[in-house]
N, C-alpha and C positions, 0 to 999 in steps of 0.2 A: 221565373228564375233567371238570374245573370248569368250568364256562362263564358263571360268575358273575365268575372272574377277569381278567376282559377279554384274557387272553391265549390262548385257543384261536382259531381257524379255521377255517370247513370245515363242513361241508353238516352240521345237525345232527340228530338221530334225533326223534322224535316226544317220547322221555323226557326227551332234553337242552331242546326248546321246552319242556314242560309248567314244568323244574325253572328256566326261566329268569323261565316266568311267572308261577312261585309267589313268586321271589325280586324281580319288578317288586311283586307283590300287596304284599309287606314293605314295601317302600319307598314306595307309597301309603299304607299301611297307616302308617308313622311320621310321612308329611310333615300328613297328614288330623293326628293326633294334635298335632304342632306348631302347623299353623292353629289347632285348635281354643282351645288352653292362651293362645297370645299371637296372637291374628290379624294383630295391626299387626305385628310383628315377623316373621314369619315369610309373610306373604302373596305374597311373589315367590317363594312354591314352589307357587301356585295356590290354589285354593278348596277347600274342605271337601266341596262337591258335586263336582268337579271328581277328586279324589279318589275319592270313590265311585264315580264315574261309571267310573272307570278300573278301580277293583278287581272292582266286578262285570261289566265286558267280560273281562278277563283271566279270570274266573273263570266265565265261558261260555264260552270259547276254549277252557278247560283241560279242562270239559265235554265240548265236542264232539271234542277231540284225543282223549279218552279212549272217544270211541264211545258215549257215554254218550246217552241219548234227551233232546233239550236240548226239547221239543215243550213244548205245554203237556197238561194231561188232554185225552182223547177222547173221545168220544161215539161210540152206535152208531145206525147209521143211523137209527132209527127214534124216536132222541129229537132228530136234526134240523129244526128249524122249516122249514129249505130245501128239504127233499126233501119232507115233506109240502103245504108251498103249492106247489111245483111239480107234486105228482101232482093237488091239486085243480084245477091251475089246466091240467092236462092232461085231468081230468075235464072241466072245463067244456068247453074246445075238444071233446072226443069227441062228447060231449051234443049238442051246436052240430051236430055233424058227423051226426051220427046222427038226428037230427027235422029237418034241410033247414031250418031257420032261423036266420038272420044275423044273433044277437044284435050282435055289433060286427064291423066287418069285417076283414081280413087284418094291418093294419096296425097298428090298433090295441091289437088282443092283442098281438103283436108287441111295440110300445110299453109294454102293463101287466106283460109276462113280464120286458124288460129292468128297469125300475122297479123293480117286487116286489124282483126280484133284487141289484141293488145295494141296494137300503134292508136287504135280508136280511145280504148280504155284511158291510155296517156294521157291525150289531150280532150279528155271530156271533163267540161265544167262543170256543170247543173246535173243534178240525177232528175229521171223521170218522176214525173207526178201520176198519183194511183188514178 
């Protein structure tokens, strides 16, 4: 069945979305094209960005419908910045723990482990690989 001829109805299959989102991709794909050629003429079909912005949602949608890994690259544990300063920073606590003196107290670490960790979160690119 077509589903581009606006005349079907009815629950559609994972192939029927993909083939609908390929044929919205065309139609961004031509109006992007129009903006571009005459912008004053053709701009009550949207922006140039606006347009892209649309082809590459559809074209992660078509990604993910297809099972495909939409992640970014991975890293393996041990090239994580986060898991290293969190085992130093589990060092220190032991250390602390182990010689009976209170470099900083309970709360504080507490405080420098949440910190550390969102300023980590910020600039972490790649997520772990299982």
């Amino acid at each position: 069945m077509n589903v581009n001829d606006g005349k079907y109805a009815g629950p559609l299959t994972v192939e029927q979305v993909i083939v609908q989102f390929e044929y919205r991709i065309s139609i961004h794909e031509s109006y992007a094209g129009l903006v571009v050629d005459d912008p004053d003429r053709w701009i009550q079909f949207g922006s140039y960005e606006f347009h892209c912005w649309a082809i590459n949602g559809y074209r992660e949608a078509i990604r993910h419908l297809k099972g495909e890994d939409i992640t970014m690259e991975k890293k393996r544990w041990f090239e994580s910045r986060t898991v290293w300063v969190n085992i130093l920073m589990a060092g220190g606590i032991l250390a602390q723990t182990l010689t009976g003196d209170a470099w900083l107290d309970a709360e504080a670490q507490g405080a420098i482990v949440v910190v550390v960790n969102l300023v980590l979160r910020l600039i972490t690119g790649k997520p772990l690989s299982k």
